[in-house]
C-alpha positions, -999 to +999 in steps of 0.1 A: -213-284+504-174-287+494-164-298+462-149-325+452-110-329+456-094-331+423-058-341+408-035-315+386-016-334+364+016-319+382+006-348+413-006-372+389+022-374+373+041-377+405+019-402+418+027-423+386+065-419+385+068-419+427+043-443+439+036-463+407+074-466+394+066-453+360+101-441+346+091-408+333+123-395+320+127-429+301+091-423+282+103-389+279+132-395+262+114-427+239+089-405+225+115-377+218+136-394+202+107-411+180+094-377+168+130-365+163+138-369+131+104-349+114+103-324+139+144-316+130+128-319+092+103-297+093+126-273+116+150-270+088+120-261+064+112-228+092+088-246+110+082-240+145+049-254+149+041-288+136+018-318+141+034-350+134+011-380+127+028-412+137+011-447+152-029-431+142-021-401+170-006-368+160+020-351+186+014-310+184+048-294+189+055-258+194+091-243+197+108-280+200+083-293+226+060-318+225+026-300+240-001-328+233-007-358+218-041-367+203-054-400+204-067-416+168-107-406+175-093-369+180-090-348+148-059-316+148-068-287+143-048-264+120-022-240+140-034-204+135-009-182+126+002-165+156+011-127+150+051-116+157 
């Protein structure tokens, strides 16, 4: 029996921004521009990997990008110290 098809969120999110008219790069630039101002913060205090709580979620950022965002019921989990 074939599986079922499934999405990647590369075509979901082209399905929302192509066929739903979702203005990605607007969002994109909204919620950097929220988080910009703690993330340049905690840069300047040599830190490169951050969670910023804001709204009851918390936006994981790694190097200066946003990589998730964790809705309120979902708890952070500490960054491990990655080894250089």
């Amino acid at each position: 029996m074939p599986r079922p098809l499934r999405v990647c969120d590369h075509a979901l999110l082209r399905f929302l921004e192509r066929v739903g008219g979702l203005d990605v790069e607007a969002l994109r630039r909204q919620l950097a521009e929220s988080l910009d101002r703690a993330a340049s913060v905690a840069g300047q205090l040599g830190q490169r990997e951050m969670t910023i709580a804001a709204d009851g979620n918390h936006y994981i950022i790694v190097n200066g990008i946003v990589v998730t965002v964790l809705s309120p019921p979902m708890k952070p989990r500490r960054i491990k110290a990655r080894r250089q």
